[in-house]
N, C-alpha and C positions, 0 to 999 in steps of 0.2 A: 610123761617121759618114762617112768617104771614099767606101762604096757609097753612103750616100743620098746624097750631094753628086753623086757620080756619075749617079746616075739621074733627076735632079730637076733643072731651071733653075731652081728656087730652094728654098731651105730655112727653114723657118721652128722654132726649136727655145722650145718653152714648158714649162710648170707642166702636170705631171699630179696625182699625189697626194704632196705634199710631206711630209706629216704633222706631226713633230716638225724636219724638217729644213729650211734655210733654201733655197727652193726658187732662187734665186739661185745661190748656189753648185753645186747641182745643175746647172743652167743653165752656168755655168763650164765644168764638166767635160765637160758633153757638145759645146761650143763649141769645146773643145782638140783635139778628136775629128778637127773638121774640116781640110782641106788648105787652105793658105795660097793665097789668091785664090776659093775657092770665095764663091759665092753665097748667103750666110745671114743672117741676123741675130736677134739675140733678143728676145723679149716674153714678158714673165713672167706675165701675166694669161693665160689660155689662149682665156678670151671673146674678148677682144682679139686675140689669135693668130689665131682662126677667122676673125673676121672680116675680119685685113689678106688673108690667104689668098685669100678671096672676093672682095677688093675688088680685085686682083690678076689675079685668073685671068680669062683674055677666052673664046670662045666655041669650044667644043668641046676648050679645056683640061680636066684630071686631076687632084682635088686628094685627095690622100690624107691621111686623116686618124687616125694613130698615138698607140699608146704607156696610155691608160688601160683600151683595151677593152672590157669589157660593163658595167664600172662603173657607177653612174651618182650618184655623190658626190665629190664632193672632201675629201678628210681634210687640213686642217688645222688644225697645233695640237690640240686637242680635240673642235674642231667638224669635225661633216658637211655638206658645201656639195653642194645638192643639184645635179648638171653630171650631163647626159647628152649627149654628144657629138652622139648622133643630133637629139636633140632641138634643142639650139642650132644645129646646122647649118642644122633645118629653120624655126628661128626667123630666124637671120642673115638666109636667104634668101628670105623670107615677108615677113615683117617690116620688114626695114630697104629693100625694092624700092623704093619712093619714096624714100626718103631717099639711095640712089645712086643714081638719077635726077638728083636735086637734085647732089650731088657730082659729076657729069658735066658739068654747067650751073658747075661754079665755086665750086658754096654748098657751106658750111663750118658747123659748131658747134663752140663752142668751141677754135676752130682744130686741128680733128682728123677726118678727115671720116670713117673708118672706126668712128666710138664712136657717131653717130647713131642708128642701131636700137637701143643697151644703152638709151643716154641717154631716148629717145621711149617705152622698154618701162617703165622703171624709173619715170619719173615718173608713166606711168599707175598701174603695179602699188604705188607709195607711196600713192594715192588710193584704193585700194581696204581700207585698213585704216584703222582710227582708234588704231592704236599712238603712242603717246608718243613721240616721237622728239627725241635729245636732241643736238645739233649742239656739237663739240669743236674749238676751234681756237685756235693761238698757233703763236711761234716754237719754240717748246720745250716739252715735257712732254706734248703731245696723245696721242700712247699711250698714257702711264704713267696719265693724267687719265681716259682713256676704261677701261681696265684698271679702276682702282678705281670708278669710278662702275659699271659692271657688276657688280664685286665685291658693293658695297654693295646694290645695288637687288636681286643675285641670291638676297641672304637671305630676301625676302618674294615676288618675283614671277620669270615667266618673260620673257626677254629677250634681245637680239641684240647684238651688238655687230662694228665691223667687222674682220674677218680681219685680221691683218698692220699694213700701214699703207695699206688699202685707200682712199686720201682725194683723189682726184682723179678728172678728169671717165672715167675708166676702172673705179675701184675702187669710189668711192660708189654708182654704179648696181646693180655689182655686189654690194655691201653688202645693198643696198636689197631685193634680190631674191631675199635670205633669209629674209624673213617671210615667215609663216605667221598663222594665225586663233588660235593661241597666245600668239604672243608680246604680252605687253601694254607694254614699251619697246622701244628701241634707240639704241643708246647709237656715235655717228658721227662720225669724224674729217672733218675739212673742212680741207685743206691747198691753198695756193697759191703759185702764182710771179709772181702780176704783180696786179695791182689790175682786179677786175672778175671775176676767179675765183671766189672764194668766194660772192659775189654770185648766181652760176649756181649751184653748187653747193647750195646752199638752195633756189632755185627746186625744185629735183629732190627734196631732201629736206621742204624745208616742216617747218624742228624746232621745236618748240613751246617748248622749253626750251634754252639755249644758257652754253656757257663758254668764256670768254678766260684762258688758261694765263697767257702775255708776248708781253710784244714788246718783242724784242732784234736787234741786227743780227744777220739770216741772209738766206741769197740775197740779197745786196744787187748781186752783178754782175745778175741778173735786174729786180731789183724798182727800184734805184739809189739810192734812198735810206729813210732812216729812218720817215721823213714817209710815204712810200707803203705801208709795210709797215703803221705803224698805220689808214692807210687803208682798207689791205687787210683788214688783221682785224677790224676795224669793219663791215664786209655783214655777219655774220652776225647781230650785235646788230641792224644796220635791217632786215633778214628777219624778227626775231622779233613775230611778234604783238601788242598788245597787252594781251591774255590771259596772256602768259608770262613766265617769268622766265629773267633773265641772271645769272649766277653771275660774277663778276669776281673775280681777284688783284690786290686793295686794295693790295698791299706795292709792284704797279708802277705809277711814274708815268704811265706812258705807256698802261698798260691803264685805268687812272685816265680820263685821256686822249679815250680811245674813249669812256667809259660814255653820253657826252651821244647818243649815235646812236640809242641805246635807246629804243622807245616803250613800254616794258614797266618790271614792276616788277627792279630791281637789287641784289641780293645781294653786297657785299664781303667778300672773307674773305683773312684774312693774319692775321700776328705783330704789327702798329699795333693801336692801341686805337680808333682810330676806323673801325676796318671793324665789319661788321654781324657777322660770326662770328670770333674771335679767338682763337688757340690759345694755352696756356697750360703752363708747368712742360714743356717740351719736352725731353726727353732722348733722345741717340743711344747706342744699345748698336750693339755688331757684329752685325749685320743686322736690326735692329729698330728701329723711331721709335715713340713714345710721347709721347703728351703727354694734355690736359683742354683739353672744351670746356663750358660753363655745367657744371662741376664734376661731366661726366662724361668718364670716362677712355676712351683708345679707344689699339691698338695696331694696327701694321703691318710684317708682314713685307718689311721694304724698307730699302735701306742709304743712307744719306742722307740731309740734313735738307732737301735739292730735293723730296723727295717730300711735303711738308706741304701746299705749294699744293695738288696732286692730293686731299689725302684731305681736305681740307677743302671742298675745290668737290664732293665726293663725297658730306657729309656734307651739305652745304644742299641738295644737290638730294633725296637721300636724303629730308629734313626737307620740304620740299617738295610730296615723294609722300605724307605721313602715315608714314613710318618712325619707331619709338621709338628712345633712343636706343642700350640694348640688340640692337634688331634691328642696326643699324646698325655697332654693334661688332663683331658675328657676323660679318657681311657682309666687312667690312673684314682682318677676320683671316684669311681667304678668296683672299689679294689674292696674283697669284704677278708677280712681271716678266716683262717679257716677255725672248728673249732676244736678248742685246747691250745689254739697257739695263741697268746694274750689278748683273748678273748675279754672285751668289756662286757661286765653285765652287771645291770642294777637289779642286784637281791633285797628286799628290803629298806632299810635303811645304810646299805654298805652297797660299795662300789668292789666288784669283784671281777678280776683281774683272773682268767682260766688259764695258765698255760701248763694245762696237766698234760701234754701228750707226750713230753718225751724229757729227759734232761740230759745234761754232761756240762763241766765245767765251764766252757764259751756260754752257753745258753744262761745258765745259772745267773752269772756274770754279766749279762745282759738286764737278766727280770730285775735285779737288784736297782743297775742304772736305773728301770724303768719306774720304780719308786722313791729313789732319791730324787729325779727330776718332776714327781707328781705334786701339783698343784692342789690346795688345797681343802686336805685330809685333815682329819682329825688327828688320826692316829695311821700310819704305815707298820702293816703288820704283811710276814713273809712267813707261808708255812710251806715246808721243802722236804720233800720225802729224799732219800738214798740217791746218790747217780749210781746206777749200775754197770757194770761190762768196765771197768772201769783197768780191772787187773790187779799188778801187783801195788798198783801206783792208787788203789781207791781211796787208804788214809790219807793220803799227803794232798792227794785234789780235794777233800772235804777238810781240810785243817785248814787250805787257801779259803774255801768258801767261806768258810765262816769269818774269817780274819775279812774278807773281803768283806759280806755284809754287814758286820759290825764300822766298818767304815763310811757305810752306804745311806746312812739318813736314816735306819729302818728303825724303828720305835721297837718292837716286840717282835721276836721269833721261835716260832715251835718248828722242831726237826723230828720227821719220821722214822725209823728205819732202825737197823742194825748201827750206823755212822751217825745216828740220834747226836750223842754225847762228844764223838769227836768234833762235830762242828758247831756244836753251843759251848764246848771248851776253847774252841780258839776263838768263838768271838767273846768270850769274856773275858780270853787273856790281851784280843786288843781292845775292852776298853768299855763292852757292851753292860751295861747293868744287870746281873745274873736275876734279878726278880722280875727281867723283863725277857728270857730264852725259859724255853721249854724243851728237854729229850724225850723223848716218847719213844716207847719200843713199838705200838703200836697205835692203830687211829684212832680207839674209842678215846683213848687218853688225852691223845692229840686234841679231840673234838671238847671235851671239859675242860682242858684249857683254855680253847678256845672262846669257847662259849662263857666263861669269865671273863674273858678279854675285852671282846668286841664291844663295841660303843656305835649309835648313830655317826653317819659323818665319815667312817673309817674306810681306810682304804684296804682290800687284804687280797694277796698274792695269792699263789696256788700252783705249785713248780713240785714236779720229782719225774724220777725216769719212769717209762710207760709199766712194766711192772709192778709200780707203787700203786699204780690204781689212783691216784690221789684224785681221779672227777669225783670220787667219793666225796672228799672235801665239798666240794659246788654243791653236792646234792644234798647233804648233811646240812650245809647254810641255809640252804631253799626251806629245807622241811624247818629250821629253827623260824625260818621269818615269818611261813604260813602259820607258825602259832603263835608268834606273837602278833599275828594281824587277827586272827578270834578272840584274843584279850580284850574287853571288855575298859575300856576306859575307865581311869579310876574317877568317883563322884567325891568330891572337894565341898563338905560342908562351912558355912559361913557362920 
């Protein structure tokens, strides 16, 4: 990396073919590469990459463009994202020439002036199909939501869904731009940070069918209050048609809230009896949910009773397309997490629980239920870095948490972060045994704790917001257990 810094007045380091691997942290690595002060920076989208590139380089500039080679797919996760380097270069620069015109003049979309050409390509190439398209959005669960609804739909038909968390005015286009004359849905994350976003973002997608997860405070240093965010996730219900249907979580007041925005027909679904789909006899095993809905059973590989909202907006829309409800059961049992969302994995001797991708209070609140209800652990240990974006309001949601977890079954907890101590002080003031919390300003410390801690048999969490970094955690376990599995058994003289 010091050559290319060397050779280059600027560097730009992106997403080749990530596959299975979190192409972010990839990104990491090769960002450490670089010499302190060089000229770089990162973009994970690689569309996006080419294009700041271009928008960059002035006249009779050099832009080299590295790393996938004669490829012309992008592998991630399972799918193939059809990227030919040559080709999007010769799109970028075709393509988006007017629209950097326009950006030289001052004019902007979506306040991003290099995503123009995706944005202008994507909305055309959405019109060009009559695919089903199915628009996902809330403060919480829109992965998980969109995951199953694919799951489900993929038992009877063919279908798309967006990579990653592909859901902003960079990703959706790029989403969008996977169809084909096969696919008969797609199934789309619509994620924002300020009111007027997601609005746009439907422009581009046009989904004929739509679901609201929650809304709970997140991004609120962005968005500033409660009121804006249900604002906020309220465009995609007034985008919908009135042909279409909105799928809503009946269980939230405040998704409740939105429903009036709807010019369409409105689907509730939750645990109350007055929503329109209602789950029933719910039971959590250790990585499985279970329950009945009109006295047919349906199960899901998934650890948590958070994931019910999900499979039940899965199941009306499912119901929606003409699915039985057999097919539907198929479908659903189909269903994998994605990873860092409570992700099970057997490290060793411990059952480890990933859901390092993102946090904010709802979510938090969730992982906790989901180790109070785990079945037979040694020991329930929660290690929880910072929620971030949190705003003015970040002590008081981390003073809750901890009061909450200390309520929650949890045996032992280490807290990361700057809000380390606020939230191992309020769970000791409700009740938690202080030689069983840890505040850590940082991981290594985090990690020696840990590592005292842990015992065969245990169970341990793994939660903070995507800043924290906490996969670190996961990785840090791996490498402890491969050494205790070169240990040498100890020899027991008689």
């Amino acid at each position: 990396m010091a050559e290319a810094a060397s050779a280059a007045d600027h560097c730009i380091v992106t997403s080749d073919n990530p596959r299975n691997e979190d192409p972010c942290r990839i990104i990491d690595d090769v960002m450490a590469g670089f010499l302190q002060g060089a000229s770089v920076e990162a973009i994970v989208d690689r569309r996006s990459a080419l294009a700041t590139a271009f928008s960059l380089a002035e006249q009779a500039d050099c832009v080299i463009v590295a790393g996938k080679g004669h490829e012309r797919v992008q592998v991630v996760e399972s799918q193939r994202l059809p990227f030919d380097d040559v080709a999007v270069c010769h799109e970028l620069l075709v393509v988006s020439y007017r629209d950097l015109i326009d950006a030289i003049d001052g004019k902007t979309l979506l306040g991003r002036r290099h995503t123009v050409g995706s944005v202008g390509l994507a909305e055309h190439y959405r019109r060009q199909f009559d695919t089903l398209v199915i628009g996902v959005t809330g403060s919480v669960g829109k992965t998980t939501t969109r995951r199953m609804i694919h799951a489900a739909l993929g038992a009877n038909f063919c279908g798309i869904q967006s990579p990653y968390n592909y859901n902003n005015h960079i990703g959706l286009p790029l989403s969008l731009l996977q169809l084909d004359g096969n696919d008969e849905f797609a199934v789309l994350e619509l994620g924002a940070s300020r009111v007027g976003e997601i609005a746009d973002l439907a422009d581009i997608a046009q989904p004929e069918m739509g679901v609201l997860t929650a809304i709970r405070p997140a991004h609120l240093d962005e968005f500033g209050s409660i009121e804006n965010i249900v604002r906020a996730k309220s465009e995609l219900l007034e985008a919908l048609p009135p042909s279409g249907v909105a799928v809503l979580n009946g269980d939230d007041d405040r998704v409740r809230e939105a429903a009036h925005a709807a010019r369409c027909t409105v689907t509730m679904v939750g645990e109350r009896e007055d929503n329109d789909l209602v789950a029933h006899w719910i039971r959590m095993e250790n990585g499985s949910l279970r329950f009945c809905v009109d006295e047919n059973e349906y199960e899901v590989p998934a650890i948590g009773r958070h994931h019910l909202t999900a499979a039940l907006a899965a199941i009306a829309i499912a119901r929606e397309v003409g699915m039985r409800p057999n097919e539907i059961a198929d479908g659903l049992r189909m269903f994998e997490p994605a990873p860092g969302r409570c992700h099970l994995q057997r490290i060793g001797p411990w059952s480890i629980i990933d859901d390092t991708y993102n946090a904010n209070p709802s979510s938090v609140q969730a992982a906790c239920r989901v180790l109070n209800d785990w079945q037979g652990a040694r020991k329930k240990i929660l290690v929880l870095g910072d929620m971030l974006c949190l705003g003015d309001e970040s002590e008081a949601f981390h003073r809750e948490i901890g009061e909450f977890a200390a309520r929650s079954g949890i045996e032992q907890m280490s807290a990361v972060g700057s809000q380390a101590a606020v939230v191992t002080g309020s769970a000791r003031e409700a009740g938690m045994d202080a030689g069983c919390l840890g505040a850590c300003r940082d991981l290594d410390t985090a990690m020696m704790l840990l590592d005292c801690w842990i015992e065969p048999g245990d169970v341990i969490l793994v939660k903070g917001s995507r800043g924290m970094r906490m996969e670190r955690v996961v990785e840090q376990l791996r490498e402890i257990a491969a050494r205790l599995s070169t240990l040498e058994p100890r020899r027991h003289v008689a």
